[in-house]
C-alpha positions as YAML, in Angstrom:
chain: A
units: angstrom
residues:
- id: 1
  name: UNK
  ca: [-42.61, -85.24, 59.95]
- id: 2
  name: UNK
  ca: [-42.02, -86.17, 63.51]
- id: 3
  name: UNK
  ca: [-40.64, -88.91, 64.93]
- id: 4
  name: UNK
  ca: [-44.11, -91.37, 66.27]
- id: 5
  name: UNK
  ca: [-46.35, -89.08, 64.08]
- id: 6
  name: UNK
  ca: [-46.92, -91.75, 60.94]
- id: 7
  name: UNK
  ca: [-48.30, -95.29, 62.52]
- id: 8
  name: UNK
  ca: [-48.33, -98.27, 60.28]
- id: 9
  name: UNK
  ca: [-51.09, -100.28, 61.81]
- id: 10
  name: UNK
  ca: [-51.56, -102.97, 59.07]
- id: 11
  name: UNK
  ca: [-50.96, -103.28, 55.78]
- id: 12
  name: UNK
  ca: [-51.84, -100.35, 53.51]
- id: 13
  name: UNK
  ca: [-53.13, -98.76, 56.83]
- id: 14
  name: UNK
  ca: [-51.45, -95.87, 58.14]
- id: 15
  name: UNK
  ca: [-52.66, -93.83, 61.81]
- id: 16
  name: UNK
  ca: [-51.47, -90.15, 61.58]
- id: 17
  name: UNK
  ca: [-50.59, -87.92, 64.47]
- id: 18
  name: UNK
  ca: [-51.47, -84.70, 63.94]
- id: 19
  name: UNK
  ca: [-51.27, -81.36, 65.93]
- id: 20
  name: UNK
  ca: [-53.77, -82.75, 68.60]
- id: 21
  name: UNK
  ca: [-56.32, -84.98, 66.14]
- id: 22
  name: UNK
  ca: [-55.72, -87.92, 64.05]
- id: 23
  name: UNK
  ca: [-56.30, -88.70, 60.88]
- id: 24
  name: UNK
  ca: [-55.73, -92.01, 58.89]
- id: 25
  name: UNK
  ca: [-54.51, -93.28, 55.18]
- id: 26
  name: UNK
  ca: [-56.05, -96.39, 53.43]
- id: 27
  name: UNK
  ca: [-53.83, -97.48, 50.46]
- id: 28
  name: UNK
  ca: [-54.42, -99.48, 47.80]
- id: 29
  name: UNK
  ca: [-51.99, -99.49, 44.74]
- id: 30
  name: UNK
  ca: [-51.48, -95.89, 43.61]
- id: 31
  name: UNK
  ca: [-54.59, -94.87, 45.29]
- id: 32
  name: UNK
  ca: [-55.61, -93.73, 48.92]
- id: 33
  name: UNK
  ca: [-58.72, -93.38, 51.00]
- id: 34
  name: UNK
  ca: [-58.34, -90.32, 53.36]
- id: 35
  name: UNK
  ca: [-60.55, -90.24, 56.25]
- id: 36
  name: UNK
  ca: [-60.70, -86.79, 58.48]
- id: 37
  name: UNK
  ca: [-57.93, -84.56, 57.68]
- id: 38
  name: UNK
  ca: [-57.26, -82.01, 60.93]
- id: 39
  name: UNK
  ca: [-57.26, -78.59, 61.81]
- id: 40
  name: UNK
  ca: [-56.66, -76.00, 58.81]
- id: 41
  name: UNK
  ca: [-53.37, -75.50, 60.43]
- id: 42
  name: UNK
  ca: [-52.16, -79.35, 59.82]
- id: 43
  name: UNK
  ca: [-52.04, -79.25, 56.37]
- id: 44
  name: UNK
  ca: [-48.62, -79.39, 56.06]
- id: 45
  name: UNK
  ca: [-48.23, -82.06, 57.97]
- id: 46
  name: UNK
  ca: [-51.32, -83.55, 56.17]
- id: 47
  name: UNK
  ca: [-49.36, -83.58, 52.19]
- id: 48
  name: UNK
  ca: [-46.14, -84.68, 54.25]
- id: 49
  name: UNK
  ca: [-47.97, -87.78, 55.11]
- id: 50
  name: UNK
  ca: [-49.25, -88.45, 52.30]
- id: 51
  name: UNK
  ca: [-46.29, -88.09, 50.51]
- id: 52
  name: UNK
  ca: [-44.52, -90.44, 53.29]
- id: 53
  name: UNK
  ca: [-46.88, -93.16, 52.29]
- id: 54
  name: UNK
  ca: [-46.32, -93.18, 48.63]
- id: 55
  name: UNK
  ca: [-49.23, -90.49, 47.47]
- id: 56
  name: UNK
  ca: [-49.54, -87.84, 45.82]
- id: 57
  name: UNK
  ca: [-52.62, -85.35, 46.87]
- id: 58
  name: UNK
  ca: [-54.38, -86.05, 43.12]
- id: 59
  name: UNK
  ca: [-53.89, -89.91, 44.18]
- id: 60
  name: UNK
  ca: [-56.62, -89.99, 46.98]
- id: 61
  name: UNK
  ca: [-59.76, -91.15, 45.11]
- id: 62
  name: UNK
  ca: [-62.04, -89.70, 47.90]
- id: 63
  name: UNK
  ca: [-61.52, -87.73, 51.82]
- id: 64
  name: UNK
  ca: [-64.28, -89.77, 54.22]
- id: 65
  name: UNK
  ca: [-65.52, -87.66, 57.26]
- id: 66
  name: UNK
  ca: [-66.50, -89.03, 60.29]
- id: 67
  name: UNK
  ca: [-68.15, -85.65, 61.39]
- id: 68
  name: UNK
  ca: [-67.57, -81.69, 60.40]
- id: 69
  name: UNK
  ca: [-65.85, -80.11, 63.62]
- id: 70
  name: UNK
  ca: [-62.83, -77.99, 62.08]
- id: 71
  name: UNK
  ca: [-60.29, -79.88, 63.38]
- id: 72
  name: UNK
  ca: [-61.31, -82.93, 61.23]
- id: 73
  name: UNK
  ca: [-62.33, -81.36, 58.05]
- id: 74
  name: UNK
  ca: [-59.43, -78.55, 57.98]
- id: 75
  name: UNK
  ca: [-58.07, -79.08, 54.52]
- id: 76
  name: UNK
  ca: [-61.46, -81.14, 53.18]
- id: 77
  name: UNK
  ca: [-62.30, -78.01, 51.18]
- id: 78
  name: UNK
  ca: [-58.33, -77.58, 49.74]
- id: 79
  name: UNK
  ca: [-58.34, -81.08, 48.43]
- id: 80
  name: UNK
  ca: [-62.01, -81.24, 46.60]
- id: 81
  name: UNK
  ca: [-61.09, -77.28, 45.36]
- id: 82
  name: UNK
  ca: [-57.66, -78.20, 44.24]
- id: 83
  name: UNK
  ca: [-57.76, -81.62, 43.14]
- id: 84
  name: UNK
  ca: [-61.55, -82.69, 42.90]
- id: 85
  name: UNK
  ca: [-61.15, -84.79, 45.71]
- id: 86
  name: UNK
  ca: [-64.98, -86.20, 46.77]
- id: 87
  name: UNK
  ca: [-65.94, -84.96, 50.16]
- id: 88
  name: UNK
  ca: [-67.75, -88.27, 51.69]
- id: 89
  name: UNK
  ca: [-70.22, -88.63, 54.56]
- id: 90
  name: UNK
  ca: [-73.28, -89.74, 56.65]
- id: 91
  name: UNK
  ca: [-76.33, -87.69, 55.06]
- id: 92
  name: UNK
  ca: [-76.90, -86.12, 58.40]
- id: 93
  name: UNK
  ca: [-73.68, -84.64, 58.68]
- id: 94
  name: UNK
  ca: [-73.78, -82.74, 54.80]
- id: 95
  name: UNK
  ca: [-75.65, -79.61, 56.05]
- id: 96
  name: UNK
  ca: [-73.02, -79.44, 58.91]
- id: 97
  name: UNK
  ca: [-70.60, -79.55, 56.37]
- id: 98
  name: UNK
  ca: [-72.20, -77.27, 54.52]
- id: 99
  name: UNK
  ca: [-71.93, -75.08, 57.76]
- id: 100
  name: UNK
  ca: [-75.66, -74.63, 57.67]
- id: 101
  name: UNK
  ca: [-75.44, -74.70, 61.26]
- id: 102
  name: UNK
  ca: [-72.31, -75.72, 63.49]
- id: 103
  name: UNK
  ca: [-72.69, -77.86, 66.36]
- id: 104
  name: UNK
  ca: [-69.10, -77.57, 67.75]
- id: 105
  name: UNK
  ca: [-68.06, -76.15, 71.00]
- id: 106
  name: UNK
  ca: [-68.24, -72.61, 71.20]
- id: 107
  name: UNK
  ca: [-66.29, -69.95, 73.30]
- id: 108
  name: UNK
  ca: [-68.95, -69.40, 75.64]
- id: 109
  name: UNK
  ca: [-68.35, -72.89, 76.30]
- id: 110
  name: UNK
  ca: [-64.68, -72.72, 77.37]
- id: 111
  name: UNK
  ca: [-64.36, -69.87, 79.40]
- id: 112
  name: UNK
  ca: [-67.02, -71.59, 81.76]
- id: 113
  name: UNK
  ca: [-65.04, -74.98, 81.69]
- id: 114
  name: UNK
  ca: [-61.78, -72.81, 81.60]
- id: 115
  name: UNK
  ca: [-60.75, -74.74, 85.91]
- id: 116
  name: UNK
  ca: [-60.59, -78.86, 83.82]
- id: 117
  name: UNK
  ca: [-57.14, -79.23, 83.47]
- id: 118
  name: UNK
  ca: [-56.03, -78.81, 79.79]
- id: 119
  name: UNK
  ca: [-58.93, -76.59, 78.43]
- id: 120
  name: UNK
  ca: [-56.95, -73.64, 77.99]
- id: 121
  name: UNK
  ca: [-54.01, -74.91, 76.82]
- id: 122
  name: UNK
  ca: [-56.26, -76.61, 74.38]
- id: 123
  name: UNK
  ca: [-58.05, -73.99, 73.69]
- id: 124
  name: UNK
  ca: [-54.96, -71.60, 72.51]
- id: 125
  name: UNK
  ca: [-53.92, -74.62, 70.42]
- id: 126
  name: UNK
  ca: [-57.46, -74.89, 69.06]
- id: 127
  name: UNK
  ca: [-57.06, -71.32, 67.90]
- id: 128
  name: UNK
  ca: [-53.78, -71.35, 66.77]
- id: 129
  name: UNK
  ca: [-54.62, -74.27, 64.23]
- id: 130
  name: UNK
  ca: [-57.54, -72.60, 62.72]
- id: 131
  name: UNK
  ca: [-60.33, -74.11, 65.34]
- id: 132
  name: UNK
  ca: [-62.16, -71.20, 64.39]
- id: 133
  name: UNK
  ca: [-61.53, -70.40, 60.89]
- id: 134
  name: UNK
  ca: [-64.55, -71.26, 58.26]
- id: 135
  name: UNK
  ca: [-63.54, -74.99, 57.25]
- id: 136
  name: UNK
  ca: [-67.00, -75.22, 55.45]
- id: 137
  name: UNK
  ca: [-67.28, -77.80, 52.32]
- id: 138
  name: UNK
  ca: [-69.14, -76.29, 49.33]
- id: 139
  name: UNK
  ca: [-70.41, -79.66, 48.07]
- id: 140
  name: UNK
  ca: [-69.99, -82.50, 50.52]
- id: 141
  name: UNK
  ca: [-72.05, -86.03, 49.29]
- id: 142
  name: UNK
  ca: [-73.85, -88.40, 51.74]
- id: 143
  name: UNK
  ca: [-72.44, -91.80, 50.89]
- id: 144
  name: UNK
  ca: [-73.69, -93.09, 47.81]
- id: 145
  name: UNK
  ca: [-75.49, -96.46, 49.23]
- id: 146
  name: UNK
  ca: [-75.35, -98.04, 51.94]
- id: 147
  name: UNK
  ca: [-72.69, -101.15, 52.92]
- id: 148
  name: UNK
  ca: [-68.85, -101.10, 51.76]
- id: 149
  name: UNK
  ca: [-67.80, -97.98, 49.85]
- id: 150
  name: UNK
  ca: [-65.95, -98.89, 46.54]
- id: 151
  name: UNK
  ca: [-62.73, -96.90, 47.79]
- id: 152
  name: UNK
  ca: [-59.57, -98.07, 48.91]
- id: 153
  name: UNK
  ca: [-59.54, -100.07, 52.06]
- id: 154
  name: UNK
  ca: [-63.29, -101.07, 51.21]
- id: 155
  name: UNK
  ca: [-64.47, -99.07, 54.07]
- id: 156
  name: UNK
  ca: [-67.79, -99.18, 55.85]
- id: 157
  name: UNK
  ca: [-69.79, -96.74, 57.22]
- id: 158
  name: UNK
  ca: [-71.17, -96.97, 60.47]
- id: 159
  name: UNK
  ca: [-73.33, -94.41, 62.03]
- id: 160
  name: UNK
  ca: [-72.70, -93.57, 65.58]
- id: 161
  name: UNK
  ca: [-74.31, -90.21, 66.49]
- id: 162
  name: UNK
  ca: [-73.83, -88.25, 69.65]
- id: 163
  name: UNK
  ca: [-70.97, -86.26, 69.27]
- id: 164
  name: UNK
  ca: [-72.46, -84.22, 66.32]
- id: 165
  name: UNK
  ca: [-75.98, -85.67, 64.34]
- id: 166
  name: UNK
  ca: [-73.83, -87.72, 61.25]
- id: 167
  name: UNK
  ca: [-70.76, -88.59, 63.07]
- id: 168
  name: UNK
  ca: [-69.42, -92.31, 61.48]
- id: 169
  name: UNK
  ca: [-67.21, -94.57, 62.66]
- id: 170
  name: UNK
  ca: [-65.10, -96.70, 59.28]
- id: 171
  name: UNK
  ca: [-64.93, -100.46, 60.03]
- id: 172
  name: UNK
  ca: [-62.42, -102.24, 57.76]
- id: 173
  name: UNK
  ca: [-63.63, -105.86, 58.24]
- id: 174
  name: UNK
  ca: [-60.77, -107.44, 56.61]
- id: 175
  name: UNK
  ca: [-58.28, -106.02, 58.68]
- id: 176
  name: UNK
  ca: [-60.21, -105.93, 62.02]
- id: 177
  name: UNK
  ca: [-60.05, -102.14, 62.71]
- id: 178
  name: UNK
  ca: [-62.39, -99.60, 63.86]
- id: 179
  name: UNK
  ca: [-61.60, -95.98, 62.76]
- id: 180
  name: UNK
  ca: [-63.91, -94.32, 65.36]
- id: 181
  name: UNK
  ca: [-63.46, -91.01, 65.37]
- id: 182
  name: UNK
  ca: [-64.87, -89.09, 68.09]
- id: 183
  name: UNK
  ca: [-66.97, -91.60, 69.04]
- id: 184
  name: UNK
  ca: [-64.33, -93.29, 71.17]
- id: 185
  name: UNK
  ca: [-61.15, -91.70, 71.51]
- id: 186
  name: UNK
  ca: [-58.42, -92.89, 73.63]
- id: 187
  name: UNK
  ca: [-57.18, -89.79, 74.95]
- id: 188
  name: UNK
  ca: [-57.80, -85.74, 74.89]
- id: 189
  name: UNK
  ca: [-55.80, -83.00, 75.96]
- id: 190
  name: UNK
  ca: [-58.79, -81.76, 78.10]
- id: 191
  name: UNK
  ca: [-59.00, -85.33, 79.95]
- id: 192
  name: UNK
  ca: [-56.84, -86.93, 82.85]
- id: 193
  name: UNK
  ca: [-58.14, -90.90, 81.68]
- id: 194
  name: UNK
  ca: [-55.82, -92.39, 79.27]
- id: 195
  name: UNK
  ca: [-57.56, -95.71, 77.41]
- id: 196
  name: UNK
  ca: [-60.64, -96.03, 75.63]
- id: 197
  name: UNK
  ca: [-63.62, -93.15, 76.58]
- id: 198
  name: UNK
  ca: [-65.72, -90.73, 75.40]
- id: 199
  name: UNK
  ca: [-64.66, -86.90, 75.42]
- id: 200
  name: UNK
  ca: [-65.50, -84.78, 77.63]
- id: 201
  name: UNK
  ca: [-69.62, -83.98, 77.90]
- id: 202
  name: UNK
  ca: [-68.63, -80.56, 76.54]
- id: 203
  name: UNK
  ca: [-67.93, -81.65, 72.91]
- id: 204
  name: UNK
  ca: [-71.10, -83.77, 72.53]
- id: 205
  name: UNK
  ca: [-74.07, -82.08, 70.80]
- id: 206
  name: UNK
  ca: [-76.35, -85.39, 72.51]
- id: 207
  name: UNK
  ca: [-74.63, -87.30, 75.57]
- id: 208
  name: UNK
  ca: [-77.40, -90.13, 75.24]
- id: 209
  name: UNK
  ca: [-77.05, -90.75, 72.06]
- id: 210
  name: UNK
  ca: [-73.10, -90.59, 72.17]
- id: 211
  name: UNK
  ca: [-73.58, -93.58, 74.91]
- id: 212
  name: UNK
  ca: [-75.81, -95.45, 73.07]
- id: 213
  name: UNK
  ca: [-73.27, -95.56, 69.94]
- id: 214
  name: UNK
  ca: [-70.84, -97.12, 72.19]
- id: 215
  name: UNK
  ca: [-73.08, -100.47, 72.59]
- id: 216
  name: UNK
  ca: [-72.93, -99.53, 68.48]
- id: 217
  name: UNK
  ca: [-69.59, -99.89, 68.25]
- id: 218
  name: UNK
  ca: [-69.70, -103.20, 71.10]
- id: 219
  name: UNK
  ca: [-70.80, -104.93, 67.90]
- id: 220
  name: UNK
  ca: [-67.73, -103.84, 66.14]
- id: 221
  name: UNK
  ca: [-65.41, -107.60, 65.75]
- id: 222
  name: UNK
  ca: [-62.26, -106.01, 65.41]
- id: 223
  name: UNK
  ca: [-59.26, -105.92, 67.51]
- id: 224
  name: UNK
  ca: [-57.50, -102.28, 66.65]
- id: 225
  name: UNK
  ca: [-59.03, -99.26, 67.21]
- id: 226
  name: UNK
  ca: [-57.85, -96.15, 65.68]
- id: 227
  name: UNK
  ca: [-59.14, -92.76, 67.35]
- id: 228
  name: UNK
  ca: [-60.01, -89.58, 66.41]
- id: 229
  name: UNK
  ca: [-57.74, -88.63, 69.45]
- id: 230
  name: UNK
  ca: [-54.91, -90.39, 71.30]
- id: 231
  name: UNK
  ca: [-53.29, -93.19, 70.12]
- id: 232
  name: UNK
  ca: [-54.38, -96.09, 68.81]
- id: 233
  name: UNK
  ca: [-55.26, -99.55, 70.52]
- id: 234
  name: UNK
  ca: [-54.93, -103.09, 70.03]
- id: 235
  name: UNK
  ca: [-57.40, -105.36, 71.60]
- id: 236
  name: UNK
  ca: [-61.33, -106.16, 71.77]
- id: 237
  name: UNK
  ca: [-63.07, -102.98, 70.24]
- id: 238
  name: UNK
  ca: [-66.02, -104.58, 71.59]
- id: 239
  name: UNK
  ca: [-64.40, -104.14, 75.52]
- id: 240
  name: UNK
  ca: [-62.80, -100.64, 74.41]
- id: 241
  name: UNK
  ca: [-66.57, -99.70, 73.75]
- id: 242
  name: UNK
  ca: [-67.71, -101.00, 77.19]
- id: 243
  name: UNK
  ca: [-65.12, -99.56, 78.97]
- id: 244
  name: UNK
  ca: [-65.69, -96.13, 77.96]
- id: 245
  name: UNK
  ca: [-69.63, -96.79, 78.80]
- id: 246
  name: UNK
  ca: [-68.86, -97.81, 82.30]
- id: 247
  name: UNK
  ca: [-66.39, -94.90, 82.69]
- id: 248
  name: UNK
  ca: [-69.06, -92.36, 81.51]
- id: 249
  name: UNK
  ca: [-71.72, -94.38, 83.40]
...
């Protein structure tokens, strides 16, 4: 792996670094929680983490999703095909999985937002990594009730749509952390901020509704946020969250 890519936030909490999205590992005992798992092309680096932490793939009880764009759910299929792994997430988001329509950015998109600095760059990487290879999950499941998930970590759903219809954030009370996904993200190759914001308006399938998850997340008490992008942050989630509003405001 490389140097800075594994994170050990708190205990039995790892952030992972991947190719240009994160991903994160909740351990308890011989088990693990996975939640989001990167571009098809980070697999690799996906079982090296794992494996870094203590886990085998057949060890992770269940991969969590906080929303179906390819570079979160890259190797979501591998893992329930190989191993059985459950494919968690918000009922929303399970036809998205299911690919039964795709609300991700689309390359008419990026040629006309090809002058931001960092889109094309992105963009080849996107490709390279499998951004546009068929990551669909044959059968996801919407989360089996609502509150704490019996999984390791004891993570809780929290629905914050905007970016795509069923995107989730994970709060692990205990510990204080937010795992927000792309709800709030602390950096993006395709932005100049650095700190807590949204992505760019191009990824977003509803802009007002991806605002209105951040006074969501304002009600987060936690002090750690850990992004679907960038790197992670210690601190108020709650002022995170209100920072990003003003800055998209």
């Amino acid at each position: 792996m490389r140097p800075q890519s594994l994170v050990q936030v708190a205990d039995g909490v790892h952030l992972v670094h991947g190719s240009n999205t994160n991903w994160v590992i909740l351990s308890e005992g011989d088990e693990a929680t996975l939640v989001d798992c990167g571009y098809p092309g980070d697999r690799e680096l996906l079982l090296a983490s794992l494996a870094e932490v203590g886990h085998a793939p057949e060890s992770v009880r269940a991969v969590l999703v906080t929303h179906a764009h390819n570079d979160h759910i890259g190797s979501a299929e591998h893992l329930s095909r190989s191993f059985g792994t459950p494919v968690l997430l918000h009922e929303a988001e399970v036809p998205h999985a299911r690919r039964e329509f795709l609300h991700q950015v689309g390359i008419t998109t990026v040629p006309r937002n090809a002058w931001r600095p960092g889109v094309l760059p992105w963009a080849v990487h996107a490709l390279r990594s499998g951004g546009t290879t068929d990551t669909r999950v044959t059968a996801p499941r919407a989360f089996p009730a609502p509150g704490p998930l019996d999984l390791p970590g004891g993570p809780v759903p929290l629905h914050t749509p905007g970016h795509t219809a069923g995107h989730c954030c994970y709060v692990l009370p205990q510990a204080g952390i937010l795992i927000s996904g792309d709800a709030l993200v602390s950096g993006h190759p395709t932005s100049p901020l650095k700190g807590p914001q949204l992505l760019p308006a191009m990824f977003d399938t509803d802009r007002e509704r991806a605002l209105a998850s951040l006074r969501t997340i304002e009600g987060v008490a936690g002090d750690t946020l850990l992004p679907g992008h960038g790197p992670l942050l210690r601190g108020s989630v709650a002022t995170a969250a209100r920072r990003a509003r003003d800055l998209a405001s």
